[in-house]
N, CA, C, O and CB atoms as a CASP TS submission, in Angstrom:
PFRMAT TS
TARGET T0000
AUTHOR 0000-0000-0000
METHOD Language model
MODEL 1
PARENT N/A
ATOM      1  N   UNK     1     113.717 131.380  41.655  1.00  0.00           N
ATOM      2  CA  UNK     1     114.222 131.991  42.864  1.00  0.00           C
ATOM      3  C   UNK     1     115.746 131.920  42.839  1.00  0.00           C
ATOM      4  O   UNK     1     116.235 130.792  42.905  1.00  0.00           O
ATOM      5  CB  UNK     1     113.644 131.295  44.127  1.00  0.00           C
ATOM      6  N   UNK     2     116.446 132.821  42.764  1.00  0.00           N
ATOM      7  CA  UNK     2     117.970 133.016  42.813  1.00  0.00           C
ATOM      8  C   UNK     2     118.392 133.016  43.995  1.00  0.00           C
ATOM      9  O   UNK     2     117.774 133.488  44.950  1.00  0.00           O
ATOM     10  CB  UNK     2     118.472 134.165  42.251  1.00  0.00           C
ATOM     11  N   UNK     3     119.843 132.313  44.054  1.00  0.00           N
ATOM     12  CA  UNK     3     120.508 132.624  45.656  1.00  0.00           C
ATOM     13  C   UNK     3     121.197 133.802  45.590  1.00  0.00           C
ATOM     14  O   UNK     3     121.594 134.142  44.475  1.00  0.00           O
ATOM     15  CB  UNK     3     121.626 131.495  46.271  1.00  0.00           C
ATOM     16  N   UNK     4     121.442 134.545  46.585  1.00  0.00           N
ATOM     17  CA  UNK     4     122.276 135.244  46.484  1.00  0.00           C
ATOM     18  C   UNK     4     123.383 134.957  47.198  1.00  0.00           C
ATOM     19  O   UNK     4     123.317 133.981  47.944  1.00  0.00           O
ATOM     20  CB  UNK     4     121.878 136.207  46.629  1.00  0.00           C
ATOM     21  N   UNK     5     124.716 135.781  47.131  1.00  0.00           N
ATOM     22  CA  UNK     5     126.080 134.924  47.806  1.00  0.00           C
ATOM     23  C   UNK     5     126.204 134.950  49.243  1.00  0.00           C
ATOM     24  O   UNK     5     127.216 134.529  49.803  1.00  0.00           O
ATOM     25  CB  UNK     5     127.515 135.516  47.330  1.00  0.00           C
ATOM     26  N   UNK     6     124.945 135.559  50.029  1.00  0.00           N
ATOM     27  CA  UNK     6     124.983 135.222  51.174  1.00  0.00           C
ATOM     28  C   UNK     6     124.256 134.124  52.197  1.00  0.00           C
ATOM     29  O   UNK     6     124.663 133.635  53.251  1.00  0.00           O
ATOM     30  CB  UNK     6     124.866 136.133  51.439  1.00  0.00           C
ATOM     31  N   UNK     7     122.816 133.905  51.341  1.00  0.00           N
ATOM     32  CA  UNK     7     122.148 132.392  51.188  1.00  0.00           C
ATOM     33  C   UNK     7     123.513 131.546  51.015  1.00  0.00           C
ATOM     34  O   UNK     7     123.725 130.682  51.866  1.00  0.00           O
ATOM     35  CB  UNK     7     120.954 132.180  49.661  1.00  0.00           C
ATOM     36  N   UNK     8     124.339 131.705  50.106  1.00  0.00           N
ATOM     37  CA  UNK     8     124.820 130.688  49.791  1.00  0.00           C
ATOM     38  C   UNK     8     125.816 130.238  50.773  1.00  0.00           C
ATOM     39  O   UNK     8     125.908 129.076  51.168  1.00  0.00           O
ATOM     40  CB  UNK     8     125.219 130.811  48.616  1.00  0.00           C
ATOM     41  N   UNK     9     126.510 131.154  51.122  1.00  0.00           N
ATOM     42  CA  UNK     9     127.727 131.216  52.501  1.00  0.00           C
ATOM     43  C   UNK     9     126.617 130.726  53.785  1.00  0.00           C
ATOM     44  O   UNK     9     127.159 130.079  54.682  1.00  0.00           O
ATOM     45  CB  UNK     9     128.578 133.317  52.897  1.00  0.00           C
ATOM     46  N   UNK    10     125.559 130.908  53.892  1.00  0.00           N
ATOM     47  CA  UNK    10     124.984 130.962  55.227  1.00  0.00           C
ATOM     48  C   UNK    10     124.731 128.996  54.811  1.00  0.00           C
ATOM     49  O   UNK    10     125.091 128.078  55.547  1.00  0.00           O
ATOM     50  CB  UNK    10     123.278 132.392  55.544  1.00  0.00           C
ATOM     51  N   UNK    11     124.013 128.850  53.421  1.00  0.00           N
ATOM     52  CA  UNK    11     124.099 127.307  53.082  1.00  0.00           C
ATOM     53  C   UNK    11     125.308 126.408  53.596  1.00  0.00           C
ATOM     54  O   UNK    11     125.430 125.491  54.408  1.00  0.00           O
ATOM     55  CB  UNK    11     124.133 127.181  51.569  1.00  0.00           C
ATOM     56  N   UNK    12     126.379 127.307  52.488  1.00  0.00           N
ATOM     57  CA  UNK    12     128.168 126.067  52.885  1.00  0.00           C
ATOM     58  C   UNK    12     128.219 125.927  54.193  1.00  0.00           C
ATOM     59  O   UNK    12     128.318 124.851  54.783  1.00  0.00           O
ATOM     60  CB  UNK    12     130.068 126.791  52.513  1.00  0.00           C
ATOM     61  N   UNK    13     128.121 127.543  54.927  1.00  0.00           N
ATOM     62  CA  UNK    13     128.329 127.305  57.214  1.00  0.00           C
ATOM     63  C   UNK    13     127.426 125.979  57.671  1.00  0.00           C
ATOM     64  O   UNK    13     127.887 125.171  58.477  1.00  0.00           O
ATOM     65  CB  UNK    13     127.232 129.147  58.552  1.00  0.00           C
ATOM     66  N   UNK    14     125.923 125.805  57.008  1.00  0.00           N
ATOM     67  CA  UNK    14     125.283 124.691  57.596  1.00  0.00           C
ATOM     68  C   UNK    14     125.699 123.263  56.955  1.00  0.00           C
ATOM     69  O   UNK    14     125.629 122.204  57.578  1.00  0.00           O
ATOM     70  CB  UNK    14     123.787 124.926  57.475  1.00  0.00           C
ATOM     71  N   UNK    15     126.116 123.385  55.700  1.00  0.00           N
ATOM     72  CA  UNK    15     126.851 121.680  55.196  1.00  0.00           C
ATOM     73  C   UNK    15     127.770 121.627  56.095  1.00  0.00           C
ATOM     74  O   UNK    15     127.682 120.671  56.865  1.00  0.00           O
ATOM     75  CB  UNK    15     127.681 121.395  53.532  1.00  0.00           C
ATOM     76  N   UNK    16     128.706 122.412  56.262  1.00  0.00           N
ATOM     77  CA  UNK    16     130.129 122.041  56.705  1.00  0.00           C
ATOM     78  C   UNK    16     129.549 122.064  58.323  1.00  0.00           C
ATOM     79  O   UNK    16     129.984 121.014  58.797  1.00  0.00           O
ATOM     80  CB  UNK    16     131.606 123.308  56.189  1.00  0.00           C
ATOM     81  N   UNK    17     128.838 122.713  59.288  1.00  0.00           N
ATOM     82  CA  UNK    17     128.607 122.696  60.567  1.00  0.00           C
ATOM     83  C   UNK    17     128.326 120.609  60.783  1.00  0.00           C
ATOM     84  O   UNK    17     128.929 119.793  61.480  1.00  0.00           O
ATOM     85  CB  UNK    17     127.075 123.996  60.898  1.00  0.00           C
ATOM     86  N   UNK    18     127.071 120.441  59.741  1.00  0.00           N
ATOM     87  CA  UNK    18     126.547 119.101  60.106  1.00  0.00           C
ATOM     88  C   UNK    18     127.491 117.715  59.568  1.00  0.00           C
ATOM     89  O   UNK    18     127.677 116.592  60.036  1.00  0.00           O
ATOM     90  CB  UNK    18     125.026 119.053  59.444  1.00  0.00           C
ATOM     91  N   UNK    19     127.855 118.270  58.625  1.00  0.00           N
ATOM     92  CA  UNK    19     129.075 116.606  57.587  1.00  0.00           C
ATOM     93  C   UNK    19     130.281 117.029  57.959  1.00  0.00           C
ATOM     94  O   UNK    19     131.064 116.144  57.616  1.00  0.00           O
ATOM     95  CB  UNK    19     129.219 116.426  55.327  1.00  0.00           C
ATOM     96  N   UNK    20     131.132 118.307  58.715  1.00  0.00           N
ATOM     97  CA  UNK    20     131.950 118.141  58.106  1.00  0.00           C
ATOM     98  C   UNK    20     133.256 118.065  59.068  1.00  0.00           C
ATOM     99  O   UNK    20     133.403 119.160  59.610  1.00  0.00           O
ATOM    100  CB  UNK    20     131.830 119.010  57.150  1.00  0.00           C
ATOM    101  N   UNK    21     133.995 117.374  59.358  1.00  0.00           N
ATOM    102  CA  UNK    21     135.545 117.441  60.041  1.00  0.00           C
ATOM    103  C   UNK    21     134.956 116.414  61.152  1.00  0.00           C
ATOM    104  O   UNK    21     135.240 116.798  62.286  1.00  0.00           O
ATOM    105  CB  UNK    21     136.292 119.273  60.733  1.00  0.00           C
ATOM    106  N   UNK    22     134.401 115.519  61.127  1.00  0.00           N
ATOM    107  CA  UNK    22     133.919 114.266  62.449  1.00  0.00           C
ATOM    108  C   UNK    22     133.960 114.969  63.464  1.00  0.00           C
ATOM    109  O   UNK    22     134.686 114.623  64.396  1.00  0.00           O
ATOM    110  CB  UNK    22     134.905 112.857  62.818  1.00  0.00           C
ATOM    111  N   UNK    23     133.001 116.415  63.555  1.00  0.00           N
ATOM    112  CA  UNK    23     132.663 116.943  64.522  1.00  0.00           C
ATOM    113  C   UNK    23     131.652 116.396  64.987  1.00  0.00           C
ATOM    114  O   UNK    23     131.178 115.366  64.509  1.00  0.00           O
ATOM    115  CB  UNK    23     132.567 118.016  64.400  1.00  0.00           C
ATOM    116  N   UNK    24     130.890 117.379  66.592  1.00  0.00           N
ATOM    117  CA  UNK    24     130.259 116.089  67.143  1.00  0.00           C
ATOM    118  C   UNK    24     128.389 115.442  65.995  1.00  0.00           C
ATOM    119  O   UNK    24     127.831 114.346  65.963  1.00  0.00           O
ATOM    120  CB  UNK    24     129.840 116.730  69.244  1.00  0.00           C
ATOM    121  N   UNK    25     128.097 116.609  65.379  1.00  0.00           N
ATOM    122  CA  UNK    25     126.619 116.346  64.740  1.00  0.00           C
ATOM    123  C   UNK    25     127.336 115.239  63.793  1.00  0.00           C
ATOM    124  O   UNK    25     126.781 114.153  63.960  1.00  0.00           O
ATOM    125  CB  UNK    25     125.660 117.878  63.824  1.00  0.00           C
ATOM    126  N   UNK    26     128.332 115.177  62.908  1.00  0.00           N
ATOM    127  CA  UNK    26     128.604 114.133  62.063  1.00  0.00           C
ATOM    128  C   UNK    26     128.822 112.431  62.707  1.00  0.00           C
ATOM    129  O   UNK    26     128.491 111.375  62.167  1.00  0.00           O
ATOM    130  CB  UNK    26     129.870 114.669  61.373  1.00  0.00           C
ATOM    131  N   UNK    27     129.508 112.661  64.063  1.00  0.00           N
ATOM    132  CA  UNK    27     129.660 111.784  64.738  1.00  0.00           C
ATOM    133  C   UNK    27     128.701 111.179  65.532  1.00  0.00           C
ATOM    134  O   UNK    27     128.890 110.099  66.091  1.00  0.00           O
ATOM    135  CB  UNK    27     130.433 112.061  65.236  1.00  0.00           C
ATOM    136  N   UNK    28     127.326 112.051  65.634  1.00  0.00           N
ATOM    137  CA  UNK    28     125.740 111.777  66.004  1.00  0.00           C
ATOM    138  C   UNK    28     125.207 110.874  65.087  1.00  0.00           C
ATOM    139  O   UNK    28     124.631 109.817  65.346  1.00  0.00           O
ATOM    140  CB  UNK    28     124.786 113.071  65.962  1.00  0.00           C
ATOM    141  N   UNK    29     125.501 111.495  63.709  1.00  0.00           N
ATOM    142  CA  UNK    29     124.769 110.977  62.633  1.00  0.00           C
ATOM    143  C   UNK    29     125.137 109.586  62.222  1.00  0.00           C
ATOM    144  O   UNK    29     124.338 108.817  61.688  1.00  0.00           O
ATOM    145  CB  UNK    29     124.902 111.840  61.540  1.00  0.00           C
ATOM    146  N   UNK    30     126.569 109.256  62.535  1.00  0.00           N
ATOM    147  CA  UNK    30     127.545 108.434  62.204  1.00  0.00           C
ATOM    148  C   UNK    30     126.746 106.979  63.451  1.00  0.00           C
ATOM    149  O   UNK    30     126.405 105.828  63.177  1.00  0.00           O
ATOM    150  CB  UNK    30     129.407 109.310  62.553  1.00  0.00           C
ATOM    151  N   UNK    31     126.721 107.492  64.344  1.00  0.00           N
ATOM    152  CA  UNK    31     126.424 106.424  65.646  1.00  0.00           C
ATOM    153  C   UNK    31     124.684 105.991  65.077  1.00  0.00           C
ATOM    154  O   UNK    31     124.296 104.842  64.865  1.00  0.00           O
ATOM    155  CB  UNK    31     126.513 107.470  67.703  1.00  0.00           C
ATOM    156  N   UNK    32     123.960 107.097  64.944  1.00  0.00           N
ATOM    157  CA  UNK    32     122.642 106.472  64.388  1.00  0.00           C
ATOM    158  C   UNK    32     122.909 105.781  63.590  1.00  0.00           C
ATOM    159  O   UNK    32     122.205 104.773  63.656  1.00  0.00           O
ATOM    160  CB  UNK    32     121.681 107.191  63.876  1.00  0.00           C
ATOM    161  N   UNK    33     123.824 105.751  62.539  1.00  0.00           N
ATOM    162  CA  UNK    33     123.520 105.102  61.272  1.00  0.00           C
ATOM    163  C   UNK    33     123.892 103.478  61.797  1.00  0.00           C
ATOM    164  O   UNK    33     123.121 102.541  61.595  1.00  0.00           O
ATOM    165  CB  UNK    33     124.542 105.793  59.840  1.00  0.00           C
ATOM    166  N   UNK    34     125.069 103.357  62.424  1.00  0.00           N
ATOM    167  CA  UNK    34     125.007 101.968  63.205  1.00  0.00           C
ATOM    168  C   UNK    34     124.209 101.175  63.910  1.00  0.00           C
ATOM    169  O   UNK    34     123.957  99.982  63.745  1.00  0.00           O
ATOM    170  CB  UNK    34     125.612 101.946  63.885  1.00  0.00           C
ATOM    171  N   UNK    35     123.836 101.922  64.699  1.00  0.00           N
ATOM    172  CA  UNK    35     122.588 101.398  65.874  1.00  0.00           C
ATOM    173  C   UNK    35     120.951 101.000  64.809  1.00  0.00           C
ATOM    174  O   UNK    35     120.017 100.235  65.050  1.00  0.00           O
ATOM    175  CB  UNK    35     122.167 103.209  67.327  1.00  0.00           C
ATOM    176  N   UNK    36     121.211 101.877  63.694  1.00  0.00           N
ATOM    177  CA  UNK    36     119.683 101.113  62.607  1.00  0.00           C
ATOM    178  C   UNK    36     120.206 100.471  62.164  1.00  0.00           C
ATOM    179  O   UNK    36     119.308  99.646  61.995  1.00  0.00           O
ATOM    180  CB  UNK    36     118.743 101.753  61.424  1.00  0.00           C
ATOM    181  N   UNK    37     121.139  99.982  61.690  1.00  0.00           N
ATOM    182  CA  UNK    37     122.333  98.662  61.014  1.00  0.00           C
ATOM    183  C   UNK    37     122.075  97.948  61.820  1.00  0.00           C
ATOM    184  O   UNK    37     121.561  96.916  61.389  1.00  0.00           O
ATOM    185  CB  UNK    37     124.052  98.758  60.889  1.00  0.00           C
ATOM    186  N   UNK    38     122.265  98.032  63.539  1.00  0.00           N
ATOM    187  CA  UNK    38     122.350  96.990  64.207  1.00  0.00           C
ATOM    188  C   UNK    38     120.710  96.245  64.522  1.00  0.00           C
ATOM    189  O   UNK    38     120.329  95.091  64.717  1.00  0.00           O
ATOM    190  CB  UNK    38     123.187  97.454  65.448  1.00  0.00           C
ATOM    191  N   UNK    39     120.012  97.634  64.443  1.00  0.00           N
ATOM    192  CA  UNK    39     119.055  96.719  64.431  1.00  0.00           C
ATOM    193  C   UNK    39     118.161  96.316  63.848  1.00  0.00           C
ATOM    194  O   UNK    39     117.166  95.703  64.236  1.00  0.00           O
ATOM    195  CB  UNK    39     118.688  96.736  64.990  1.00  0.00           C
ATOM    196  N   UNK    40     118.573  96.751  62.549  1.00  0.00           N
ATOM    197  CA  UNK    40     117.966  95.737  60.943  1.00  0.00           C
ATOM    198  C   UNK    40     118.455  94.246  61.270  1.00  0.00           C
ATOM    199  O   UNK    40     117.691  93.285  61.183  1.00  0.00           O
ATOM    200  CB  UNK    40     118.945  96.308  59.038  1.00  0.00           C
ATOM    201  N   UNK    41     120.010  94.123  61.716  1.00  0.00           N
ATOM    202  CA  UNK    41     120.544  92.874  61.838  1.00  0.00           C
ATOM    203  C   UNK    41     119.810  91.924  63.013  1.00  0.00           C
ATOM    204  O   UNK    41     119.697  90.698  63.011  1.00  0.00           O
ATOM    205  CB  UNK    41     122.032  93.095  62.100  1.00  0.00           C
ATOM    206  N   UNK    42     119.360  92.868  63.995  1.00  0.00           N
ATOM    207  CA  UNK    42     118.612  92.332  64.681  1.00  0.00           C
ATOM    208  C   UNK    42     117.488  91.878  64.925  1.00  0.00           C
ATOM    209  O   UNK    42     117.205  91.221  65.927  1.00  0.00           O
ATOM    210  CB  UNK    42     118.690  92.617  65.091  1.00  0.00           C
ATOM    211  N   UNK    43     116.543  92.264  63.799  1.00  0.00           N
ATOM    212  CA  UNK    43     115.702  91.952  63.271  1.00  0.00           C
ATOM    213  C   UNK    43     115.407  90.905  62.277  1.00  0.00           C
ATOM    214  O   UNK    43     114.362  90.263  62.169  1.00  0.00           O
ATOM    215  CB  UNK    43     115.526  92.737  63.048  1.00  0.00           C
ATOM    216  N   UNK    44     116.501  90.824  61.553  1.00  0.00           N
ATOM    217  CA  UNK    44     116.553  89.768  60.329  1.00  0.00           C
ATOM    218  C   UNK    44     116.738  88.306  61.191  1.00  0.00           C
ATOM    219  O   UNK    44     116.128  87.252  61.012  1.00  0.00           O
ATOM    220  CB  UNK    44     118.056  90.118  59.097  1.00  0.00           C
ATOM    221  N   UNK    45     117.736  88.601  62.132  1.00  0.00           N
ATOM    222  CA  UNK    45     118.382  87.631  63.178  1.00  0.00           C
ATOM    223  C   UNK    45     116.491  86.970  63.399  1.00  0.00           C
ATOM    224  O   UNK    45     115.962  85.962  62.931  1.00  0.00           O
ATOM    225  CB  UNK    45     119.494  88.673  64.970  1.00  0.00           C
ATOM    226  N   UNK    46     116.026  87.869  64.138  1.00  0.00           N
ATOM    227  CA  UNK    46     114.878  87.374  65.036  1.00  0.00           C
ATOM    228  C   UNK    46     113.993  86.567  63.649  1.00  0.00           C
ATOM    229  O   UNK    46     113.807  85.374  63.891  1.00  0.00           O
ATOM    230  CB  UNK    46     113.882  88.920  66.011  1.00  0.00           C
ATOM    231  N   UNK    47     113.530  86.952  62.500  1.00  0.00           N
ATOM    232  CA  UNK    47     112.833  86.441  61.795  1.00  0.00           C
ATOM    233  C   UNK    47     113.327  85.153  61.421  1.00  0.00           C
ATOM    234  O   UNK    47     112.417  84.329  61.333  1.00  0.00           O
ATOM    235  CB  UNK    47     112.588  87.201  60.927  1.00  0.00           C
ATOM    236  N   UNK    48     114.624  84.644  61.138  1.00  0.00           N
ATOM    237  CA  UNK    48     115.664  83.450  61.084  1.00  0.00           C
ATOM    238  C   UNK    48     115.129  82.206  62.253  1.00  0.00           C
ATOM    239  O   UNK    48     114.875  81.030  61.992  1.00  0.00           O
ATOM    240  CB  UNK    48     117.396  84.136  61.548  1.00  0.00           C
ATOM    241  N   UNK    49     115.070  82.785  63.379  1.00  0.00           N
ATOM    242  CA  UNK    49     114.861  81.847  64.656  1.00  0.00           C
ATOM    243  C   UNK    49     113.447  81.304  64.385  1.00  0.00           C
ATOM    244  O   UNK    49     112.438  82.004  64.303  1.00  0.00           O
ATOM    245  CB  UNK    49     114.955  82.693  66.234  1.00  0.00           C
ATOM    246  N   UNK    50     113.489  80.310  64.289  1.00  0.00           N
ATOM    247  CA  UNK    50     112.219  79.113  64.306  1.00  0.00           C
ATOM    248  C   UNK    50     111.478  79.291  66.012  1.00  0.00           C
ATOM    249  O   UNK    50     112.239  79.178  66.973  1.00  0.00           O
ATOM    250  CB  UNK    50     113.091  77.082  64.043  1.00  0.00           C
ATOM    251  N   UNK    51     110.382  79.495  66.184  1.00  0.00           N
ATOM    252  CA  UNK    51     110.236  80.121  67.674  1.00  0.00           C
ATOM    253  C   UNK    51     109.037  78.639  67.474  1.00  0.00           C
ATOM    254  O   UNK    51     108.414  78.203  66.506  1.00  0.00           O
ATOM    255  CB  UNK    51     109.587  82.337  68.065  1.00  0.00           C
ATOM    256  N   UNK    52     109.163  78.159  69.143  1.00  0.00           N
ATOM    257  CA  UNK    52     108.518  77.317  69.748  1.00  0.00           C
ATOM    258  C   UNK    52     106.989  77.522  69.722  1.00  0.00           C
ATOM    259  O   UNK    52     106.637  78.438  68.979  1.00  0.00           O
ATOM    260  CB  UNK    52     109.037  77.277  70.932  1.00  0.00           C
ATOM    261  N   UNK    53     106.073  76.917  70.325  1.00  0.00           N
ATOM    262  CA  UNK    53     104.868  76.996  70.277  1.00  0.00           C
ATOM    263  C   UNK    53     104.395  77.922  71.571  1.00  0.00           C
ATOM    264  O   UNK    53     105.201  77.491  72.395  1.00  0.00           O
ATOM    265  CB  UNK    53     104.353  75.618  70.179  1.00  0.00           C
ATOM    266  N   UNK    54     103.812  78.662  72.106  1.00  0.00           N
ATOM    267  CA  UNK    54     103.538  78.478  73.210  1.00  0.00           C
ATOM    268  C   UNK    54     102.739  77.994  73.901  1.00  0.00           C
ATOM    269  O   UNK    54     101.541  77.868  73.647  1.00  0.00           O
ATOM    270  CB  UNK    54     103.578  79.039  73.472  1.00  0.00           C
ATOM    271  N   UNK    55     103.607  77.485  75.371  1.00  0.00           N
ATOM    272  CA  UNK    55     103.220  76.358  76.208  1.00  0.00           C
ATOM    273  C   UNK    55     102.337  76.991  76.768  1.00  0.00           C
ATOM    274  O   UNK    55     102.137  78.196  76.919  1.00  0.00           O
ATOM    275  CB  UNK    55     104.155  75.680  77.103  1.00  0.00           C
ATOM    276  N   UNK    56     101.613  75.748  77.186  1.00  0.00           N
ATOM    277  CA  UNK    56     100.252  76.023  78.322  1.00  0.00           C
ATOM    278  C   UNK    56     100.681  76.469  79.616  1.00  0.00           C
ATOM    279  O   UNK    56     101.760  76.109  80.087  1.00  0.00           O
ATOM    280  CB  UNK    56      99.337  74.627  78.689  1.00  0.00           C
ATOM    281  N   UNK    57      99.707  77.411  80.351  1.00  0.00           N
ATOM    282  CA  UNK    57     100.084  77.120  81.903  1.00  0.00           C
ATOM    283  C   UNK    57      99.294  76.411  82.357  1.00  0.00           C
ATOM    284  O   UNK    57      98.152  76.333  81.906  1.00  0.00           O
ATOM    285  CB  UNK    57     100.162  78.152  82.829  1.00  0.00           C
ATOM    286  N   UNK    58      99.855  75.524  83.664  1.00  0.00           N
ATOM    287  CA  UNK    58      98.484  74.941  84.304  1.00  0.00           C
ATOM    288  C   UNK    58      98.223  75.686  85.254  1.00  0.00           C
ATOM    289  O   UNK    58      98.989  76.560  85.660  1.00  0.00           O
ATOM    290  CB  UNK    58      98.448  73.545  84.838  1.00  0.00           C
ATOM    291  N   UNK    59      96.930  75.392  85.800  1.00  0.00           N
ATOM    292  CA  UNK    59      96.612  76.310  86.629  1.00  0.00           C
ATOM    293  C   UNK    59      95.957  75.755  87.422  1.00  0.00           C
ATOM    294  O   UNK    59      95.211  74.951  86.864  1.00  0.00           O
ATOM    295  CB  UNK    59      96.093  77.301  86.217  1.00  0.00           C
ATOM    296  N   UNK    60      95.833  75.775  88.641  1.00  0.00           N
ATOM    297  CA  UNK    60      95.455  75.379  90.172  1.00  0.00           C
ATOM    298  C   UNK    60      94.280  75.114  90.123  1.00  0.00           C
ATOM    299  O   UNK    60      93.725  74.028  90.289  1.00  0.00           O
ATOM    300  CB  UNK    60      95.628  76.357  91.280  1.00  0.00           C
ATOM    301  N   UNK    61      93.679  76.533  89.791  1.00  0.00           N
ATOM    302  CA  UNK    61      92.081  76.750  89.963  1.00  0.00           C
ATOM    303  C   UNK    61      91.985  76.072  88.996  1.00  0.00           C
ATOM    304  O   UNK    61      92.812  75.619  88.206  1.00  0.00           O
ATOM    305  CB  UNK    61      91.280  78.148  89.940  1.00  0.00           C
ATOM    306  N   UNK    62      89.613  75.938  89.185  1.00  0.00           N
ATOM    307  CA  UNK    62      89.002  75.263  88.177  1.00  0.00           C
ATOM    308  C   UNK    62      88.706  76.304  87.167  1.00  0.00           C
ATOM    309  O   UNK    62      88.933  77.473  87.480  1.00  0.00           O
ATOM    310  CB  UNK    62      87.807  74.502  88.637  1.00  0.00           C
ATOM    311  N   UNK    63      88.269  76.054  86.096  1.00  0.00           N
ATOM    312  CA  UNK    63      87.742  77.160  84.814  1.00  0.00           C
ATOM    313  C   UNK    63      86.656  77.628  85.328  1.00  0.00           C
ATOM    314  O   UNK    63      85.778  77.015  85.936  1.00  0.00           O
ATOM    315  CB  UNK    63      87.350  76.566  83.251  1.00  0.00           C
ATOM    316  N   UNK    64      86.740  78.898  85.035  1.00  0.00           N
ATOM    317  CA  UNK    64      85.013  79.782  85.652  1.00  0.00           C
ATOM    318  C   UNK    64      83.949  79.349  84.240  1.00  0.00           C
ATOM    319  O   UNK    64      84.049  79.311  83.014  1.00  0.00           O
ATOM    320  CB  UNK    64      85.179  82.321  85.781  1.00  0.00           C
ATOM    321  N   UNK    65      83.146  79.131  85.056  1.00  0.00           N
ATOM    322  CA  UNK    65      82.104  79.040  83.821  1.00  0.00           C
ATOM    323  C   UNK    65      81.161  80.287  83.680  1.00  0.00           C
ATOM    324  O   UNK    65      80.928  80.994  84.660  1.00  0.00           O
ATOM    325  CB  UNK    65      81.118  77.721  84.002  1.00  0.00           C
ATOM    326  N   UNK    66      80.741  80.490  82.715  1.00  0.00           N
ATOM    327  CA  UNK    66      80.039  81.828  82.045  1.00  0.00           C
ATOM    328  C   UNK    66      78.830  81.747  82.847  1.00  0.00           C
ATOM    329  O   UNK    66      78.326  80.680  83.200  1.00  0.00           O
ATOM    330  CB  UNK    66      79.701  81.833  80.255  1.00  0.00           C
ATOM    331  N   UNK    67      78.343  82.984  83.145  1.00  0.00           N
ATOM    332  CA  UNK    67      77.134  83.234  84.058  1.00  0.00           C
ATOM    333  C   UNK    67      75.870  83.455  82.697  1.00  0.00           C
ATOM    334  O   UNK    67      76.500  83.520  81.641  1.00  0.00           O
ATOM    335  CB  UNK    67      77.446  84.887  85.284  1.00  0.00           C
ATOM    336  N   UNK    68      74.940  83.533  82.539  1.00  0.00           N
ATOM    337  CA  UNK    68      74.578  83.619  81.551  1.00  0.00           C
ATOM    338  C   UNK    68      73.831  85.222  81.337  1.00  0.00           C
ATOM    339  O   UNK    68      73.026  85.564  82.203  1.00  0.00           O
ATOM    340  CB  UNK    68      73.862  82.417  81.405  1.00  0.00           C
ATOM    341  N   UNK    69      74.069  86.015  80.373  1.00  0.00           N
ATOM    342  CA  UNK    69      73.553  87.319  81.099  1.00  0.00           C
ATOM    343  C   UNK    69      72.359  87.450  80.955  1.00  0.00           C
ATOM    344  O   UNK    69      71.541  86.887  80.228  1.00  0.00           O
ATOM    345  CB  UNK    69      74.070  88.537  80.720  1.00  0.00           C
ATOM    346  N   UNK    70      72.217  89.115  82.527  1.00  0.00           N
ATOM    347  CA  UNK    70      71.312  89.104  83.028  1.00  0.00           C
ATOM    348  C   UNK    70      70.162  90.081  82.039  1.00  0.00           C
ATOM    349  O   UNK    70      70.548  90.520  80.956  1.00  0.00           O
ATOM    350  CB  UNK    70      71.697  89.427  84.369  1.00  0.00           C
ATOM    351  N   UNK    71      68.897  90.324  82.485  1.00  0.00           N
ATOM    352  CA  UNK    71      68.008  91.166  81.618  1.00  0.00           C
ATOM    353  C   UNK    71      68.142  92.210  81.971  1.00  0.00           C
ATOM    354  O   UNK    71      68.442  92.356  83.155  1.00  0.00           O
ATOM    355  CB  UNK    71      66.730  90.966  81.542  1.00  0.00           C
ATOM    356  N   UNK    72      67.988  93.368  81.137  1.00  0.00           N
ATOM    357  CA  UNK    72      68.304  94.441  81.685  1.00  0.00           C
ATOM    358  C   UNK    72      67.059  95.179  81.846  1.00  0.00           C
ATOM    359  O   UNK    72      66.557  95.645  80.823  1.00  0.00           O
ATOM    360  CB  UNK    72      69.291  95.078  80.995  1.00  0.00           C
ATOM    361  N   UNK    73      66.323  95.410  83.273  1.00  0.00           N
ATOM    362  CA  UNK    73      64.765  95.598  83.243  1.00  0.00           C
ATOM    363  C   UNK    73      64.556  96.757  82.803  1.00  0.00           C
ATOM    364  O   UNK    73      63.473  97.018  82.279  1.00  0.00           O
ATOM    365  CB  UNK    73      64.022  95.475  84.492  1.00  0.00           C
ATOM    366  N   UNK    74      65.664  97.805  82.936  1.00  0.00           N
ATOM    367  CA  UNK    74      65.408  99.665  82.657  1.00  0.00           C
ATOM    368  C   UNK    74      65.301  99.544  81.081  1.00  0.00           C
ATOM    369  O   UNK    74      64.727 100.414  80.426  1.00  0.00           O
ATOM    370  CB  UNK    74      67.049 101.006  83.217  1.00  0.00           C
ATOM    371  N   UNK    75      65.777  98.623  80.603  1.00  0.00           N
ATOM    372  CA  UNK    75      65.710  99.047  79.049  1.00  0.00           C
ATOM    373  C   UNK    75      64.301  98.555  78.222  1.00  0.00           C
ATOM    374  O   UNK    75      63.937  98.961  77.118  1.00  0.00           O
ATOM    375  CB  UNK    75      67.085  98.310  78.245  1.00  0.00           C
ATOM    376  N   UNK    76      63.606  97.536  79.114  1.00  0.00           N
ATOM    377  CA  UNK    76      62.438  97.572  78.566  1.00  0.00           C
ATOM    378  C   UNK    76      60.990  98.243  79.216  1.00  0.00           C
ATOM    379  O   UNK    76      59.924  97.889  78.712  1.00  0.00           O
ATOM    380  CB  UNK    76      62.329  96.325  78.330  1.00  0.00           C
ATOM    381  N   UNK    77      60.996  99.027  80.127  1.00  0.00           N
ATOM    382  CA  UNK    77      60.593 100.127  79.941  1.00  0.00           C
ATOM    383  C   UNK    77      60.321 100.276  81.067  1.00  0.00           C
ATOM    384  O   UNK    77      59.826 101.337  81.448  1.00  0.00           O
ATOM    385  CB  UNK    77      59.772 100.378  79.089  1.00  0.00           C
TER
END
């Protein structure tokens, strides 16, 4: 498949529209690329931290105890 020189001009208008002169799409692209930097770092950070156990709550009430289940009369016939 060959380009021809107007594919190709219509190509360079879309490189240069998105990369080129820290217009605003380059300066889009530029801010994403930080904010996944930041939060790779923020991530690595979190895996680093030794995390506690978690604590019990107490609780007021007593423990429910299990009812034991019931028969189900429609299903046996």
């Amino acid at each position: 498949m060959a380009l021809g020189p107007w594919q190709l001009i219509i190509i360079l208008v879309i490189v240069l529209v998105l990369f080129g002169g820290r217009g605003k799409i380059s300066a889009l692209m530029g801010d994403f690329g930080k904010g996944l930097k930041s939060f790779k770092k923020g991530m690595k950070d979190e895996e680093s931290v030794t995390e506690e156990p978690p604590k019990a709550i107490d609780s007021e009430q007593p423990p429910v105890a299990e009812a034991p289940p019931k028969k189900d009369e429609a299903a046996n016939g």
